[in-house]
C-alpha positions as CSV (number, residue, x, y, z in Angstrom):
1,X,9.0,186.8,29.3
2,X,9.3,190.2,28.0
3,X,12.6,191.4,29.7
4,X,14.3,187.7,29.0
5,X,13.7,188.3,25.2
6,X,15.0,192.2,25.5
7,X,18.0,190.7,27.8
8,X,19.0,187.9,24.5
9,X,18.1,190.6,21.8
10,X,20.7,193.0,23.8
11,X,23.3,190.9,23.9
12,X,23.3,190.1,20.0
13,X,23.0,193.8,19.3
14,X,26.0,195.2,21.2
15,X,28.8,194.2,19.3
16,X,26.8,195.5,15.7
17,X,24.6,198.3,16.4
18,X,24.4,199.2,20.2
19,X,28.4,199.2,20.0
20,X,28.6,201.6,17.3
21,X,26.4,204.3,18.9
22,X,28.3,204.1,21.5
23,X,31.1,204.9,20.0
24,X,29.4,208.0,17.5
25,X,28.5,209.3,21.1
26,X,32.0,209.3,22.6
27,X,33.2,211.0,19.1
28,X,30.7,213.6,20.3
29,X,31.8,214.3,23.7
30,X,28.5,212.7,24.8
31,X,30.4,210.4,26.9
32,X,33.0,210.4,29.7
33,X,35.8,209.0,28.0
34,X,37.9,209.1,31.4
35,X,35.3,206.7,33.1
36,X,33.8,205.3,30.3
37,X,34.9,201.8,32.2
38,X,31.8,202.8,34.5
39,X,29.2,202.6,31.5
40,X,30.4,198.7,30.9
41,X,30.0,197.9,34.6
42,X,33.7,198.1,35.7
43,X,34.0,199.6,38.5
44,X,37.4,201.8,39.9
45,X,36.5,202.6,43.2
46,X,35.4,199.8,46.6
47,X,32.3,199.3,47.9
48,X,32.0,201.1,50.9
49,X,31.7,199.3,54.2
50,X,28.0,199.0,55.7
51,X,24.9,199.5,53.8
52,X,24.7,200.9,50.7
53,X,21.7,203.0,49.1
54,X,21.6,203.3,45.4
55,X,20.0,206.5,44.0
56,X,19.4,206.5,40.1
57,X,18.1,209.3,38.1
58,X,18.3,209.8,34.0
59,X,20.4,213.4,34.2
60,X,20.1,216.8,35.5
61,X,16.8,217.7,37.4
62,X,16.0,214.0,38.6
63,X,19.9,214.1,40.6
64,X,19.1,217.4,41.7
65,X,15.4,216.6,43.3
66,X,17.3,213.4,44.8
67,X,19.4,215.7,47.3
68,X,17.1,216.4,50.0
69,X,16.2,213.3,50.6
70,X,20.0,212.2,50.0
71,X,20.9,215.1,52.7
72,X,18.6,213.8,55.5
73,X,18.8,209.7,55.0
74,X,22.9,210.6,55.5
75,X,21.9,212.7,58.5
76,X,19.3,210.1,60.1
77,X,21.6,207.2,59.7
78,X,25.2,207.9,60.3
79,X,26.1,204.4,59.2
80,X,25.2,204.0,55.6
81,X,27.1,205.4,52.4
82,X,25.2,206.6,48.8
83,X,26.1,205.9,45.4
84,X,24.3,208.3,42.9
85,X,24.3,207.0,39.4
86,X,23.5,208.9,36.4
87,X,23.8,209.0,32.4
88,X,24.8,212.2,31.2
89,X,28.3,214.1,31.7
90,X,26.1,217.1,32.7
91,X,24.8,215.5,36.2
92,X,27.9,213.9,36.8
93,X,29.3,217.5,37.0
94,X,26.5,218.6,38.8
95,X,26.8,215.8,41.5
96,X,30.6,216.2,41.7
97,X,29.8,219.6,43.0
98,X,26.4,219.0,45.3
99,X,27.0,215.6,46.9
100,X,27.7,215.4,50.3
101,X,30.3,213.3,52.5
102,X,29.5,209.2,52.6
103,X,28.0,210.0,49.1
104,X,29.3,209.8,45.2
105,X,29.0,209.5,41.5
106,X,28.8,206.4,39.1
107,X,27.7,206.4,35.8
108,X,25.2,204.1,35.1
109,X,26.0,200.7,33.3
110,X,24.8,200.3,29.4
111,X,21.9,197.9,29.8
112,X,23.5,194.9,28.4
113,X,23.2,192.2,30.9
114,X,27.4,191.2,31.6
115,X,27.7,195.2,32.6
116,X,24.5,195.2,35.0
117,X,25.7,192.1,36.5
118,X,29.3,193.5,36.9
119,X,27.7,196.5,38.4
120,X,25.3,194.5,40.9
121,X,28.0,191.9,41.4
122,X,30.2,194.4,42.7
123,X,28.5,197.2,44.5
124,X,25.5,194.6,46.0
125,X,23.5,197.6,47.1
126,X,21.0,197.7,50.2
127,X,18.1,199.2,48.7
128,X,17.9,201.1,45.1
129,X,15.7,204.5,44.9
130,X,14.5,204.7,41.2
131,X,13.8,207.7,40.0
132,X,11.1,209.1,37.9
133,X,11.1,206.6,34.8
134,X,14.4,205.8,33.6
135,X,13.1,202.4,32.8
136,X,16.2,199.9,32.0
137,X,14.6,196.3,31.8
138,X,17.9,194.3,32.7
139,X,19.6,196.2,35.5
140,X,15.9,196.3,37.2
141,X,15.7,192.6,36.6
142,X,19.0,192.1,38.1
143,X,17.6,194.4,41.2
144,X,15.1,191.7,41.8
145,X,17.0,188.6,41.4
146,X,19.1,189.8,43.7
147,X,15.8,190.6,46.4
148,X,17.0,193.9,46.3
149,X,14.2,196.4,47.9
150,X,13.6,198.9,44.5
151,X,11.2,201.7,45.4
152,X,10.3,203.9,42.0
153,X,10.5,207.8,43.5
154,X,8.5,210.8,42.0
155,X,6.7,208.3,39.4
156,X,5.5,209.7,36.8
157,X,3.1,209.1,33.5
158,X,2.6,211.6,30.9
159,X,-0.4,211.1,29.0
160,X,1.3,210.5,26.0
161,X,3.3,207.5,28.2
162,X,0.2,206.2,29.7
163,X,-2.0,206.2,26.5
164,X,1.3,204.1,24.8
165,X,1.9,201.6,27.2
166,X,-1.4,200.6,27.8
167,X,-1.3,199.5,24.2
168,X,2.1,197.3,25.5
169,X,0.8,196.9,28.8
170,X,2.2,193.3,29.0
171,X,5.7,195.4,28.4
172,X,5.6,197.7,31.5
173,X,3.9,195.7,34.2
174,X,6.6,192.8,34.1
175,X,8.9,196.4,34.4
176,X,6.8,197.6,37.5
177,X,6.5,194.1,38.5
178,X,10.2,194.7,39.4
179,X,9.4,197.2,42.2
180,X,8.9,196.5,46.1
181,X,7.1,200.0,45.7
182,X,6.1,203.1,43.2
183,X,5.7,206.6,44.7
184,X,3.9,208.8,41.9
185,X,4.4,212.7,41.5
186,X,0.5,212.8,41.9
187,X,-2.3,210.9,42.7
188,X,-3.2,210.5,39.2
189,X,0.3,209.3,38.5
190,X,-0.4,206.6,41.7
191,X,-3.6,205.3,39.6
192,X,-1.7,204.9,36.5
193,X,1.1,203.0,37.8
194,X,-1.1,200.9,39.5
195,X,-2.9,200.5,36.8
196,X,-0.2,199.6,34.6
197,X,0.6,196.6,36.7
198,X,2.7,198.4,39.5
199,X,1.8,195.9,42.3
200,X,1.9,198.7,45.0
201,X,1.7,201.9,44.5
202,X,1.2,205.1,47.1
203,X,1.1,208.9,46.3
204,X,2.8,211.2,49.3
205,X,3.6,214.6,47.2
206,X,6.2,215.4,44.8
207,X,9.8,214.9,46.1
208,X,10.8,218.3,44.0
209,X,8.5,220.1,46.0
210,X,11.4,219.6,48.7
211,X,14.6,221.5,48.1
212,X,17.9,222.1,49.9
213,X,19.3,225.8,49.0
214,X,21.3,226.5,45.9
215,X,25.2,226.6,46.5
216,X,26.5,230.1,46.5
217,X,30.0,231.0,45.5
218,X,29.9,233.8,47.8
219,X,33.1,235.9,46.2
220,X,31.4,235.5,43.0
221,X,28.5,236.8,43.9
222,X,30.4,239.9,45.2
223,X,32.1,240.2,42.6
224,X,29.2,239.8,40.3
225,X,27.3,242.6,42.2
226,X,29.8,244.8,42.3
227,X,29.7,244.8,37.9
228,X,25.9,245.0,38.1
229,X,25.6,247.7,40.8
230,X,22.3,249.5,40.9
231,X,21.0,248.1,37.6
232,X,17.6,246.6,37.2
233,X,18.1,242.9,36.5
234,X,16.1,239.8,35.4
235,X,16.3,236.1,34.7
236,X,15.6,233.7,32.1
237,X,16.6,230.1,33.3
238,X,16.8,226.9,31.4
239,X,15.9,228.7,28.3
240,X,15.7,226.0,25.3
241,X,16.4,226.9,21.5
242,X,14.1,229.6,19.9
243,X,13.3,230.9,23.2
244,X,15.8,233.3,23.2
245,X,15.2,234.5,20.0
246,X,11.5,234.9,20.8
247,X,11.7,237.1,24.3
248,X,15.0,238.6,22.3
249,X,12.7,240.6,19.8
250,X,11.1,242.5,23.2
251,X,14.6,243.6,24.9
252,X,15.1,246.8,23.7
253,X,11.2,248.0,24.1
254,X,11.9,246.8,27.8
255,X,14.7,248.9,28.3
256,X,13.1,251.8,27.0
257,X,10.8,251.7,30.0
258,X,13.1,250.0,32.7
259,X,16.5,252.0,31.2
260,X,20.0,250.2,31.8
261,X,17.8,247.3,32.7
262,X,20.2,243.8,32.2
263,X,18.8,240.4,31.3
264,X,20.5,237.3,32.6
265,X,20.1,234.0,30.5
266,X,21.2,230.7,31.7
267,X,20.3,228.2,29.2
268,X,19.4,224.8,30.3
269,X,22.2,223.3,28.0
270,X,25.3,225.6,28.6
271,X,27.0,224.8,25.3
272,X,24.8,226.5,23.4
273,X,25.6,229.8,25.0
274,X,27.8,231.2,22.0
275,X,24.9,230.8,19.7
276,X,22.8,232.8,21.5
277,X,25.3,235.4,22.1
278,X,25.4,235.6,17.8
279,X,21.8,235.2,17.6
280,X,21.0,238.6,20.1
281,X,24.3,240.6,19.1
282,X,23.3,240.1,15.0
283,X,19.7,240.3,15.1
284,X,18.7,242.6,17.8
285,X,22.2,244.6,18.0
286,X,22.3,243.5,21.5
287,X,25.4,244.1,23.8
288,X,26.2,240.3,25.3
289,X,28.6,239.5,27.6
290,X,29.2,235.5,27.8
291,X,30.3,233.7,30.9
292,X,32.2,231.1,29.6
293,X,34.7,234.0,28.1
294,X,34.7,235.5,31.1
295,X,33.8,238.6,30.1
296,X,32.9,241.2,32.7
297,X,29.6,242.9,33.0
298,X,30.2,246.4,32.0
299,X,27.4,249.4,32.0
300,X,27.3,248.4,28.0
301,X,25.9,245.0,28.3
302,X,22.4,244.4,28.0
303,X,22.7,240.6,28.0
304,X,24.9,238.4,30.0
305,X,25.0,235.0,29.7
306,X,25.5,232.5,32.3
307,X,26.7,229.3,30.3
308,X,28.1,227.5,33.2
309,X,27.1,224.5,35.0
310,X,26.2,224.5,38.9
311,X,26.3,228.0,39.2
312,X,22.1,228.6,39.3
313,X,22.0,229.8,43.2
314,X,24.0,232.7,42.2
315,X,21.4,234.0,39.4
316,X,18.4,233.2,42.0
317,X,19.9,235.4,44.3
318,X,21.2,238.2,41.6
319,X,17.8,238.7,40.0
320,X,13.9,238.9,41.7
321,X,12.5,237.7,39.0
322,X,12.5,234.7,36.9
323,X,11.5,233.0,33.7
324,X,11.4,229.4,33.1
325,X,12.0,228.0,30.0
326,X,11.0,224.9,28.4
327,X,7.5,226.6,28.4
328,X,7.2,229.4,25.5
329,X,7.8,226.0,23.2
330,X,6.3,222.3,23.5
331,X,8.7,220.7,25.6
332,X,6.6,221.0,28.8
333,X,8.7,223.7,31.0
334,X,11.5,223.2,33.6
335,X,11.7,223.2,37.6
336,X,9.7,226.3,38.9
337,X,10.0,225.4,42.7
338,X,14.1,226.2,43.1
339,X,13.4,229.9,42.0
340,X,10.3,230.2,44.1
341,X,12.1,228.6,47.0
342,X,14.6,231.7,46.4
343,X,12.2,234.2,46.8
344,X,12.2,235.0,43.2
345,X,8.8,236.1,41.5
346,X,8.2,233.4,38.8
347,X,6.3,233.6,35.6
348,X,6.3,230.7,33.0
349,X,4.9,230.3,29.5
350,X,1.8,227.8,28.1
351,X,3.6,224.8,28.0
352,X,4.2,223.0,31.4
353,X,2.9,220.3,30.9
354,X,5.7,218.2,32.8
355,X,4.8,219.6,35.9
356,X,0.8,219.6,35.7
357,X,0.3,219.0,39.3
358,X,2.2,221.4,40.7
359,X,1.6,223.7,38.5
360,X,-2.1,223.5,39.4
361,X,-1.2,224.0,43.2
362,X,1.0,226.7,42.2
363,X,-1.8,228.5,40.1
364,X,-4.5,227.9,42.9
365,X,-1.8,229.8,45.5
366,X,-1.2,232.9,43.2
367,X,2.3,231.8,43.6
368,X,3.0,231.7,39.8
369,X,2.1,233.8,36.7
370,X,1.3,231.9,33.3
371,X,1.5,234.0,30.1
372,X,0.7,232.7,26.8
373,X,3.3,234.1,24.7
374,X,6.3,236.5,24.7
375,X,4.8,239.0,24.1
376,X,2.3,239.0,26.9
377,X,5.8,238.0,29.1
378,X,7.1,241.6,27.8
379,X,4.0,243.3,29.5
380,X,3.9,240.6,32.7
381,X,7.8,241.7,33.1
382,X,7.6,245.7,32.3
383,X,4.5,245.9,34.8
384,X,6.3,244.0,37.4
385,X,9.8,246.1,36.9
386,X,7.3,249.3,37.2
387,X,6.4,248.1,40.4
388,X,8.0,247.2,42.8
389,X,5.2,246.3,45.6
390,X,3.4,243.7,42.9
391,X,6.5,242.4,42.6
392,X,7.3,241.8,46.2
393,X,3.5,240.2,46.7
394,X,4.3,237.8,44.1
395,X,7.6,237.1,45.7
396,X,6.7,236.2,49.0
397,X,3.3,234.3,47.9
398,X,6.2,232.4,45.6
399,X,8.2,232.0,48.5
400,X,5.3,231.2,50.6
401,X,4.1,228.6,48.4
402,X,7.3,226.9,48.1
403,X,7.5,226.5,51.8
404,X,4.7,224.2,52.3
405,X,5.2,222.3,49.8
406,X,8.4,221.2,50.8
407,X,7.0,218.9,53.6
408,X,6.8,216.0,51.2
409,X,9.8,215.0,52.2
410,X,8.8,213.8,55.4
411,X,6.3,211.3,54.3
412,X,8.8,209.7,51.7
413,X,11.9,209.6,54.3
414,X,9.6,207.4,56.3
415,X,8.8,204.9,53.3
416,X,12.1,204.7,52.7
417,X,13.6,204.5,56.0
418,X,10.7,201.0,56.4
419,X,12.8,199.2,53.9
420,X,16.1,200.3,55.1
421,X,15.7,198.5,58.2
């Protein structure tokens, strides 16, 4: 009842409002104006012969957790093809970069029922891997008139999202009603989905526990160091506004006890990377070299900022030790486990609250240092650039960590592989 009343309410609202956002966001360069035909359903390219498997994820870290499994479905079954659909121009980079052969991009449609038609109509996938909980009432619909198999992957209810929708319950279980089956990150994520109205429901791990390695430019990284030479470095990845400016106020104590020491940031949204570069130069008279301008690393720069996009493997391996950002503010942290898998030391800040589970396993492996502010990460880092055996243990127990976990995959390669067939 629920989704037919969304379906009739979207199609009155796309020509007045839904149309004009849509056009504010392609005034912003939030959208793809070359493929932009993709977002209304129209497809450019032919469906592959065979069977098809649809992966969806929202943007960036749900594409990127999708590649293992994308990697050894393609290996196990030499005769099916992926299409990997996304929303943002970020992850369509990303994918352009990391998918493999019998595997590519689409954007995925606006939910207005003529484009998820068009899009089902044409492409008629085999089975549709759902990620996390990019919820989009009409084009799952669609899945199911269609007797689609639609398996939700890496499910997962905040508490915030579970204390909401129970007040809408009626809402979300015709939405997980949609589903042959729903994987959750945990087994508290399992319960709440079922609970929600998610007619099946099974936890086997979390499928970013399982990671392929990071793509290595391998004359970059020469090249990069070469520039960087003997210095001491470290890294702060997928750094989000203000967090800068907060571990910022520490650099220069840090380099009075770790001299010529260089910090690395590569903020999660790479456009942002000038600002910083003012912010640092102008209020801590930091030297910063930026990326994008391809500015060199030079014995002058104390901060050098990797604003690019797909270029993380290279800062793993450049750097044994990491930050994670999203966690010194309320946003609830990024993905810990690519660093560890890297045999980087990791430390991250109070808020992770995106990744409770595994940052629980994480905690109860010593394979992960929480601090509660930046100023406690000033003394975590100085004590662990003062010594370097602490910071090989934490390494390897990261590393270590990392390892086991990945054997999630297994589990969920065999649930998928049942409906496949």
């Amino acid at each position: 009842m629920f989704i037919k009343l969304y379906q009739n309410l979207i199609r009155l609202a796309y020509p007045v409002a839904i149309k004009s956002y849509i056009n504010k966001r392609c005034r912003k360069g939030k959208e793809d104006l070359p493929r932009f035909h993709e977002r209304l359903g129209q497809a450019q390219l032919p469906r592959p012969q065979g069977k098809l498997v649809w992966f969806h994820g929202a943007s960036v870290g749900e594409s990127v957790s999708m590649l293992p499994l994308i990697h050894k479905l393609l290996e196990l079954s030499p005769d099916i093809s992926v299409m990997v659909t996304t929303g943002t121009r970020t992850s369509a980079e990303v994918m352009s970069k990391r998918l493999p052969a019998r595997a590519f991009h689409q954007y995925i449609p606006i939910d207005n029922p003529p484009f998820t038609s068009a899009f089902l109509n044409h492409w008629h996938p085999d089975l549709v891997l759902w990620f996390e909980s990019d919820f989009w009432p009409s084009m799952l619909s669609g899945i199911k008139e269609r007797n689609i198999p639609l398996l939700l992957l890496n499910g997962r209810i905040s508490d915030r999202s579970f204390k909401r929708w129970m007040k809408f319950r009626f809402v979300i279980k015709e939405i997980l009603e949609c589903f042959s089956l729903c994987l959750g990150q945990s087994e508290q994520d399992a319960a709440r989905l079922q609970q929600l109205g998610a007619p099946k429901t099974l936890c086997l791990g979390n499928l970013k526990y399982a990671g392929l390695p990071l793509p290595i430019d391998h004359h970059a990284l020469s090249r990069l160091q070469e520039q960087i030479g003997a210095r001491p470095c470290w890294l702060l990845s997928a750094t989000h506004d203000n967090e800068e400016e907060q571990i910022g106020a520490y650099l220069k104590s840090l380099q009075q006890t770790k001299p010529h020491l260089l910090t690395i940031i590569a903020p999660r949204h790479p456009e942002r990377g000038r600002s910083i570069a003012d912010t640092l130069s102008q209020k801590y008279h930091l030297n910063v070299s930026l990326r994008s301008a391809q500015d060199l690393i030079t014995p002058a720069t104390d901060v050098y900022i990797a604003d690019t996009i797909g270029e993380m493997g290279l800062w793993y391996t450049l750097s044994p030790l990491t930050f994670i950002g999203g966690s010194l503010i309320p946003h609830g942290g990024q993905n810990f486990m690519e660093p560890s898998r890297m045999h980087n030391a990791v430390i991250v800040g109070p808020h992770m609250h995106n990744f409770t589970d595994a940052m629980h396993r994480a905690l109860s492996a010593d394979a992960v240092t929480q601090v509660a502010n930046a100023e406690e990460l000033y003394q975590t880092v100085n004590l662990l650039l003062s010594d370097s055996a602490e910071l090989k243990r934490r390494q390897d127990q990261a590393l270590s960590w990392a390892e086991k976990e990945n054997k999630v995959l297994d589990g969920i390669v065999e649930q998928v592989q049942g409906y496949l067939s």
